[in-house]
Backbone as a ProteinNet text record, in pm:
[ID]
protein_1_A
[PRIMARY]
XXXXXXXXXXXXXXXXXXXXXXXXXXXXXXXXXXXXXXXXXXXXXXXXXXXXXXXXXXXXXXXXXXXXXXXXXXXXXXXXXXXXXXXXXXXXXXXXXXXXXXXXXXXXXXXX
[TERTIARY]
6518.6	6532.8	6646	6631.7	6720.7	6804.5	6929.7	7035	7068.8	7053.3	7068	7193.4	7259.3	7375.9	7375	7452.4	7505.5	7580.3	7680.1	7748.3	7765	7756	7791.5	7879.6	7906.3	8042.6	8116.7	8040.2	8139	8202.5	8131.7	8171.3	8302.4	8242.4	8377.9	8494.9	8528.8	8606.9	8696.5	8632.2	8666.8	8736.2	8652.2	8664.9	8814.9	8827.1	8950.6	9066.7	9052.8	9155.9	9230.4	9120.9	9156.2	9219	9188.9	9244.2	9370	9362.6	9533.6	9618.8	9586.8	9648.3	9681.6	9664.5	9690.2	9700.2	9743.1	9801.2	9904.6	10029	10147	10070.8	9953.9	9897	9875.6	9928.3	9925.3	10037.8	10121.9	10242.3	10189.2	10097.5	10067.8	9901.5	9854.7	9787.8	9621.8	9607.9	9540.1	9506.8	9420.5	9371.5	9228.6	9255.1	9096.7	9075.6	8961.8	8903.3	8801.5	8784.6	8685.2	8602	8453.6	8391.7	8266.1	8284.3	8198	8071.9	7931.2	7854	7812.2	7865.7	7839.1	7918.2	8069.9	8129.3	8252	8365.4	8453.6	8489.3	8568.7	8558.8	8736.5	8731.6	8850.7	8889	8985.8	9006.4	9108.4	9112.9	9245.4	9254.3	9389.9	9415.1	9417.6	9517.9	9505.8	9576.2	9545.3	9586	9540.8	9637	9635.1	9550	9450.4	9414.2	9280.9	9243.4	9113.7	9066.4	9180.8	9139.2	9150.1	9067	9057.8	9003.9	9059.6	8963	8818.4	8885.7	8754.1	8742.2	8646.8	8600.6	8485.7	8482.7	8410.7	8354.5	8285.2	8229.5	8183.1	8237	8277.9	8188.3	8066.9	8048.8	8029	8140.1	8168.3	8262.8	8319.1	8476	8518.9	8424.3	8539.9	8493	8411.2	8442.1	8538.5	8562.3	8671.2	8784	8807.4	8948.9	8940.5	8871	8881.6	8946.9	8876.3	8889.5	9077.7	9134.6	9241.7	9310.3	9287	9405.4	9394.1	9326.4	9347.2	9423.7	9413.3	9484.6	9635.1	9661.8	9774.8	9837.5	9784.7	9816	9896.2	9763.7	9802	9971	9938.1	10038.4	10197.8	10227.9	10281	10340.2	10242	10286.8	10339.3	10282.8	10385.7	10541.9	10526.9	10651.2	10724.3	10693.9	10770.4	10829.2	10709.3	10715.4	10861.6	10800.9	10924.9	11108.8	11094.7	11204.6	11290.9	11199.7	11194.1	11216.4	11231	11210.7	11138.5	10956.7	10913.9	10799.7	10841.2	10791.2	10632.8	10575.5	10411.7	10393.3	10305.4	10271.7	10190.8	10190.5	10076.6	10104.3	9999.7	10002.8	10003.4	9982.1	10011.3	10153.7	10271.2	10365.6	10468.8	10377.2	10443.3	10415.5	10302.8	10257.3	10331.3	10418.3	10487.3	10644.1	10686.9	10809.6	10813.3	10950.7	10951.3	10949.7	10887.9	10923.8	10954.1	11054	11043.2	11011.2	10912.5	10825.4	10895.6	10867.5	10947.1	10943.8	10720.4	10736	10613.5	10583.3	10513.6	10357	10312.6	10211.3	10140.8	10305.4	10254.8	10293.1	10360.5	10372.7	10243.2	10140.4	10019.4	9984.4	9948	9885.2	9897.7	9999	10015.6	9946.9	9881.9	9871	9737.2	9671.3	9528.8	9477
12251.5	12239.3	12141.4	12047.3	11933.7	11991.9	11973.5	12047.3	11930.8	12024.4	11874	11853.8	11703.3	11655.1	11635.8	11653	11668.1	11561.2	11451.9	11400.1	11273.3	11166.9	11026.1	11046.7	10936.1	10948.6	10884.5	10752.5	10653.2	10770.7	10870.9	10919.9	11037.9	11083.9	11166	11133.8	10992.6	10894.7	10921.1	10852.5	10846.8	10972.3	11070.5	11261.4	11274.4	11244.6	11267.5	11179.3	11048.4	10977.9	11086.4	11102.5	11187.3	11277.6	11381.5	11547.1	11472.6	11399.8	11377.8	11302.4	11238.4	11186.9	11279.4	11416.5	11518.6	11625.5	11594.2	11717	11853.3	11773.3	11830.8	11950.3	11947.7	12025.5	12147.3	12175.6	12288.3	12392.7	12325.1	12389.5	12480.1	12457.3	12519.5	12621.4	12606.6	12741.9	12642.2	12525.5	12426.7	12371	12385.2	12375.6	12255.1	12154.5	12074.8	12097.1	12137.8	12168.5	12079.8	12011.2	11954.4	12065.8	12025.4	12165.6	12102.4	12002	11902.9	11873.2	11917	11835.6	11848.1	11971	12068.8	11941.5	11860.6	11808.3	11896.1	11826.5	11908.1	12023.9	12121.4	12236.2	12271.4	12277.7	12288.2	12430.2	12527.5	12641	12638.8	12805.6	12769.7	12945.9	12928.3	13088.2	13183.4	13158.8	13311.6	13403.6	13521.7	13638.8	13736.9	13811	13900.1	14010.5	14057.5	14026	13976.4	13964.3	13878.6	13723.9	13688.9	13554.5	13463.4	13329.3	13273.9	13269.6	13321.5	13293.8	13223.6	13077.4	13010	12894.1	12855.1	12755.1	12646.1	12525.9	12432.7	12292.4	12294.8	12192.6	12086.8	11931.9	11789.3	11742.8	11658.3	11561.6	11444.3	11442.2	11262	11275.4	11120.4	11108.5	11128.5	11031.3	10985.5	11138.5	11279.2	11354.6	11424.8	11471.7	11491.5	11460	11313.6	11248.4	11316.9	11361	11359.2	11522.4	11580.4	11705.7	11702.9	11666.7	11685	11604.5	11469.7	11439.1	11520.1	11564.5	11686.4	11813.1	11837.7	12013.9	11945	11758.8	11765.8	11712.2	11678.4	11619.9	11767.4	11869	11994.9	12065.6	12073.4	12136.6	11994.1	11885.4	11835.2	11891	11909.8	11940.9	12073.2	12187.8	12313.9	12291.4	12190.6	12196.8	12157	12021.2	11923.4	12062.2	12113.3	12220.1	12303.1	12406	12451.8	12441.2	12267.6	12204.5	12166.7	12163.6	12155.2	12265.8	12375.7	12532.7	12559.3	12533.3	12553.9	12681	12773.6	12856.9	12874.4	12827.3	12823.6	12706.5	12670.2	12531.3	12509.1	12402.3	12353.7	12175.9	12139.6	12010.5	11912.8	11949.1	11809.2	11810.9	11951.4	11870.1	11828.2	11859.6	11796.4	11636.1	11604.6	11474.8	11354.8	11444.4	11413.5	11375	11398	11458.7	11316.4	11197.3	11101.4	11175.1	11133.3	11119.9	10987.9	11033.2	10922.2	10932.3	10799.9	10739.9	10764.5	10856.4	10890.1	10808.5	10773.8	10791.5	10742.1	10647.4	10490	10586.3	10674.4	10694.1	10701.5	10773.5	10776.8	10649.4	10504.9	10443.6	10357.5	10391	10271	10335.5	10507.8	10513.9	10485.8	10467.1	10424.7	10287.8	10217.9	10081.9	10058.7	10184	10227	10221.6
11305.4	11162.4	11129.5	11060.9	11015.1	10887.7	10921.3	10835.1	10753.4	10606.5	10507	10457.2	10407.3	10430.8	10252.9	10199	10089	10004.4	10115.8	10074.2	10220.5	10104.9	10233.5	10299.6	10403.5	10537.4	10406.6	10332.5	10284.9	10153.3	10062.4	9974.4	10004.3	10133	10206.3	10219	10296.8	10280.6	10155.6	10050.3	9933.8	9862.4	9868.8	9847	9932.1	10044.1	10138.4	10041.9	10050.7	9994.5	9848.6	9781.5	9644.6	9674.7	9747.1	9760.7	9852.1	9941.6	9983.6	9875	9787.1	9698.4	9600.9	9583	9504.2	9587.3	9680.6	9781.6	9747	9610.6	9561.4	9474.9	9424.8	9321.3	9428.4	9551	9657.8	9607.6	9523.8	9486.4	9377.4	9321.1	9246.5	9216.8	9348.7	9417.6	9388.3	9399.2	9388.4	9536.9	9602.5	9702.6	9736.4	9820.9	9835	9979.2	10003	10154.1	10174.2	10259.1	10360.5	10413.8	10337.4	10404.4	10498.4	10529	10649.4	10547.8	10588.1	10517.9	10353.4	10318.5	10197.9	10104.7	10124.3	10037.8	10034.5	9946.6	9946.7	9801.8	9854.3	9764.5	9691.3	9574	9547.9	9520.8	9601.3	9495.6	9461	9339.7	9264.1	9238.6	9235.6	9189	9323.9	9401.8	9541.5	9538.1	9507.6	9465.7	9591.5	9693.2	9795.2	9746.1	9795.4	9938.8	9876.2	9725.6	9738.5	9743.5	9765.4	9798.9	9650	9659.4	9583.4	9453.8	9329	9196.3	9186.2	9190.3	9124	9283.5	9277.1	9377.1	9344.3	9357	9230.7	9392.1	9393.6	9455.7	9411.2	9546.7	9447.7	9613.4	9566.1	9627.7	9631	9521.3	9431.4	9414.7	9457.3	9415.4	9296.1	9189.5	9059.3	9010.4	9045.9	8989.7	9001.6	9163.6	9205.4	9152.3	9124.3	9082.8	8935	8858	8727.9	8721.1	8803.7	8804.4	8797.1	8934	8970.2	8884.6	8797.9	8725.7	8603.7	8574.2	8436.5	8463.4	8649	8696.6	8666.9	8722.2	8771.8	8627.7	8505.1	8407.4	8319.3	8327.3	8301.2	8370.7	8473	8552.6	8521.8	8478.6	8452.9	8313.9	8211.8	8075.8	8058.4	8130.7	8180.7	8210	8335.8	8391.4	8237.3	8195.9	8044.2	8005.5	7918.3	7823.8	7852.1	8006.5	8041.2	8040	8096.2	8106.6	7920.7	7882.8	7676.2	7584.2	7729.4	7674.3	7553	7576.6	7470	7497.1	7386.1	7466	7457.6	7322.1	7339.1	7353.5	7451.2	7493	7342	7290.1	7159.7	7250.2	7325.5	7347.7	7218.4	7094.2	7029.7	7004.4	7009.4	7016.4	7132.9	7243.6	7394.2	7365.9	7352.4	7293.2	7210.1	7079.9	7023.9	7071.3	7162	7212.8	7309.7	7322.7	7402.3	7517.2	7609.5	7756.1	7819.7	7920.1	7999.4	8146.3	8182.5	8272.4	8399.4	8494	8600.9	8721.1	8773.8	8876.6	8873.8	8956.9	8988.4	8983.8	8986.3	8950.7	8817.4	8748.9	8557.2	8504.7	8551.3	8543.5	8538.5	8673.2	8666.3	8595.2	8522.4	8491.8	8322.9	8266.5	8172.1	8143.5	8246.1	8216	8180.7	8189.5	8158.1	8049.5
[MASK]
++++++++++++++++++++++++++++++++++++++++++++++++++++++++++++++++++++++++++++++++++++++++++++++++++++++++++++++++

């Protein structure tokens, strides 16, 4: 029986580059697994002893990438918030609020 393949070598590639490029989002219970031909699987939320909340399968990059710059865009505006001591997040007025440009990633991505 021929076991069916889910996801290109070249799209894996790509899938790998992403989840190591958002590796830091581990800090925050954000997980990407290589699950061989299935594609890769992101979970989130690990709570003893049942394991993982939610689990979401990506066998495309730019979905992948989209996924994770919204966890890590999110998990950025927490930290702001926090550091702003604000205590209900309302993103339009994190939005409002200068920041400054830390770190060569929000930098390119500003150029967007």
């Amino acid at each position: 029986m021929e076991k069916k393949i889910y996801i290109t070598e070249a799209e894996r590639e790509k899938c790998r580059r992403v989840a190591d490029a958002f590796a830091e989002l581990e800090d925050v219970d954000v997980v990407v697994v290589d699950v061989g031909r299935y594609g890769f699987v992101k979970l989130q939320y690990y709570t003893p002893p049942t394991g993982f909340e939610n689990d979401f399968t990506f066998t495309d990059s730019r979905a992948l990438f989209d996924d994770l710059w919204e966890e890590w865009l999110h998990t950025q505006l927490i930290i702001l918030a926090r550091e702003m001591k604000i205590e209900d997040i309302d993103y339009d007025d994190i939005y409002n609020v200068p920041y400054k440009v830390d770190t060569a990633r929000e930098r390119d991505c500003l150029k967007c």
